[in-house]
C-alpha positions in Angstrom: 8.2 55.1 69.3 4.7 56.7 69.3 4.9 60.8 68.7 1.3 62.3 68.8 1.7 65.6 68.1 -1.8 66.3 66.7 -4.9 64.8 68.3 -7.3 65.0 65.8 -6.9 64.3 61.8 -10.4 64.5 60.9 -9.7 61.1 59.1 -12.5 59.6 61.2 -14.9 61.9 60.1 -16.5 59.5 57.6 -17.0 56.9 60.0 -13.8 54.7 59.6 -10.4 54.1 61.4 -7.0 53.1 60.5 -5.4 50.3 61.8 -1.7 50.0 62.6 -1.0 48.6 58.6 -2.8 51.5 57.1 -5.9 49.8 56.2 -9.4 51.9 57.1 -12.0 49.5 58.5 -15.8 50.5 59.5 -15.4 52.2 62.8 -17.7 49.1 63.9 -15.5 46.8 62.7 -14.8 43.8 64.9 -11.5 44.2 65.1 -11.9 48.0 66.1 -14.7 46.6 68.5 -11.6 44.0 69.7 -9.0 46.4 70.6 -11.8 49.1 71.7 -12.7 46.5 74.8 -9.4 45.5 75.6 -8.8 49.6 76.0 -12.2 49.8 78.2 -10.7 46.9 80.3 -7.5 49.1 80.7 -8.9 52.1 81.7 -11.4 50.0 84.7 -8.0 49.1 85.3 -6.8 52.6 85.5 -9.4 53.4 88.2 -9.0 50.8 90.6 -5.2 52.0 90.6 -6.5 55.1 91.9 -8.1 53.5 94.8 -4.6 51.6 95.3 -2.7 54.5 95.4 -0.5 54.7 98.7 -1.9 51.3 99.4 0.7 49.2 102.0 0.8 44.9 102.0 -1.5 43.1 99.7 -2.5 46.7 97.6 0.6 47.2 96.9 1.3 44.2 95.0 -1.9 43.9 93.5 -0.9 47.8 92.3 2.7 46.6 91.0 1.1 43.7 89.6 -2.0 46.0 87.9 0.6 48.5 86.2 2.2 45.6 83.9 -0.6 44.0 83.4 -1.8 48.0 82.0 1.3 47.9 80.1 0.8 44.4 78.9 -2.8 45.7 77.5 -1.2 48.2 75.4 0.7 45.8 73.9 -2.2 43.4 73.3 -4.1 46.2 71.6 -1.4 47.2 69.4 -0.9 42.8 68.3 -5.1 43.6 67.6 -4.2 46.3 65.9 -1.8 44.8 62.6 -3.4 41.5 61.6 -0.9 38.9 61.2 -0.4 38.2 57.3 2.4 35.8 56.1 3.8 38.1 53.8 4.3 40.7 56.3 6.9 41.3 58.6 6.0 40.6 62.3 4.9 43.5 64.6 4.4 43.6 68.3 2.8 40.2 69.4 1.5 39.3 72.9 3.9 36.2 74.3 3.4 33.5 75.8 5.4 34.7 78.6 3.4 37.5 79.3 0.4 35.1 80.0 2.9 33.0 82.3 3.7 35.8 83.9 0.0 36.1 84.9 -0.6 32.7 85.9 2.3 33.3 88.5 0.9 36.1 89.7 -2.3 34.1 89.8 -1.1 31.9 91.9 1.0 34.0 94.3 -2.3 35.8 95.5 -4.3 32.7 95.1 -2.1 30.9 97.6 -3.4 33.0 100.7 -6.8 33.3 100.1 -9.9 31.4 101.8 -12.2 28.6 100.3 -14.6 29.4 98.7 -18.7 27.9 99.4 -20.5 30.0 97.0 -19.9 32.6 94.2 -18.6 36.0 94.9 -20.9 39.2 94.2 -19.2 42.4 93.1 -18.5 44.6 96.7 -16.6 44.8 99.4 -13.8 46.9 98.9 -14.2 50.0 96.3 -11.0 48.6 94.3 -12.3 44.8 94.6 -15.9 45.8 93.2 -13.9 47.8 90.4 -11.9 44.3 90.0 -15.4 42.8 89.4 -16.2 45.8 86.7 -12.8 45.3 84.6 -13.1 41.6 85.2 -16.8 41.6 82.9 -15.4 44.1 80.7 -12.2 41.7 80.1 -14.7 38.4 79.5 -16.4 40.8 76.9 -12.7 41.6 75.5 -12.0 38.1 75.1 -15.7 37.2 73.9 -15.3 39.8 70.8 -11.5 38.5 70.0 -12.6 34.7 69.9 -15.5 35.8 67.6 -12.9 37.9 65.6 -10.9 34.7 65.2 -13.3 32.4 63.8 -13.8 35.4 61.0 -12.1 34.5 57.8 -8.9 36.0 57.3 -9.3 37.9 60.9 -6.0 36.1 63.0 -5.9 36.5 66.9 -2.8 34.9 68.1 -3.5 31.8 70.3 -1.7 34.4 73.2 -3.6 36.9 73.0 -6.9 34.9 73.5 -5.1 33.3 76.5 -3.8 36.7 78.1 -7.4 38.1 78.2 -9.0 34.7 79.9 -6.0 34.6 82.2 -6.5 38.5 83.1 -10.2 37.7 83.7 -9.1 34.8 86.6 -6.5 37.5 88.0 -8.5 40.0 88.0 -11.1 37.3 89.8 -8.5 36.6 92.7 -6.9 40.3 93.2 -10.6 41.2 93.8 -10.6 38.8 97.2 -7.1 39.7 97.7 -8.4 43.3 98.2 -11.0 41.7 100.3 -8.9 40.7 103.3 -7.9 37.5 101.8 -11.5 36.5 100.5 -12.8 37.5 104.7 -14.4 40.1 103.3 -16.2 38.7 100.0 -19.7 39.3 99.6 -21.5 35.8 99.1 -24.1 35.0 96.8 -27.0 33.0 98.9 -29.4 31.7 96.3 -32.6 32.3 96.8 -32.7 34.6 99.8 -34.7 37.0 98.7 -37.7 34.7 97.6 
């Protein structure tokens, strides 16, 4: 269990953080830059909730669905936050299942909604454009953690990596899920404007 009684420790005064094993990294570290991103993605998340809030049918779901996938976050930050090391006992890891558990989810909203003939811009609804905002903000999450992993002696479990591309496509389909089914996407027509 977490207790914060105290919110600031002045620790981080010279420019460093601690991770969860105790070692103080560069507060531009890319593993602090890693688990930074997947907390922006959390808290975009945390705003389209608010525009979900009372929401009946499809926002309901996509809300039930968007609070374990907030849960899930906190989880992947904290599997960021403790490097895997073999001579270390194992902390809290992101699981396979939890990425399963997104690909069903996936396809449950999937299921219902339109073809698509072109790409989708950001709009329509005020939560599906938010969708669009924590769906670039995950792809940047996911870009920093697969450059963390190809760092020596920097591990990102194979999960992890996988739960933030999954969350990207979810995110991707409970936007046009929000958007009457994909009826009310806005379409990208190429060269319109020329």
């Amino acid at each position: 269990m977490v207790v914060l009684n105290r919110i600031y420790t002045r620790t981080g005064d010279d420019g460093t953080t601690a991770l969860g094993s105790g070692e103080r990294r560069p507060k531009y570290d890319l593993r602090i830059e890693a688990y930074g991103t997947v907390d922006e993605t959390n808290a975009v998340i945390g705003l389209i909730r608010l525009h979900l809030k009372g929401a009946l049918g499809d926002g309901e779901t996509v809300d039930r669905m968007l609070a374990r996938i907030q849960n899930d976050l906190f989880d992947l930050g904290a599997d960021l936050a403790v490097p895997q090391r073999p001579d270390k006992a194992e902390r809290l890891r992101v699981l396979a299942t939890q990425v399963a558990r997104l690909e069903q989810d996936i396809d449950r909203l999937n299921a219902d909604l339109l073809p698509l003939n072109s790409f989708v811009l950001p709009g329509g609804t005020a939560a599906s454009a938010h969708l669009h905002l924590a769906r670039t903000v995950c792809r940047r999450a996911e870009r920093v953690m697969v450059e963390l992993a190809s760092q020596p002696n920097e591990p990102v479990t194979d999960a992890a990596i996988q739960y933030m591309n999954r969350l990207s496509d979810f995110l991707f389909v409970a936007s046009r899920t929000l958007n009457d089914r994909g009826a009310g996407d806005v379409l990208w027509v190429p060269g319109q404007n020329r």
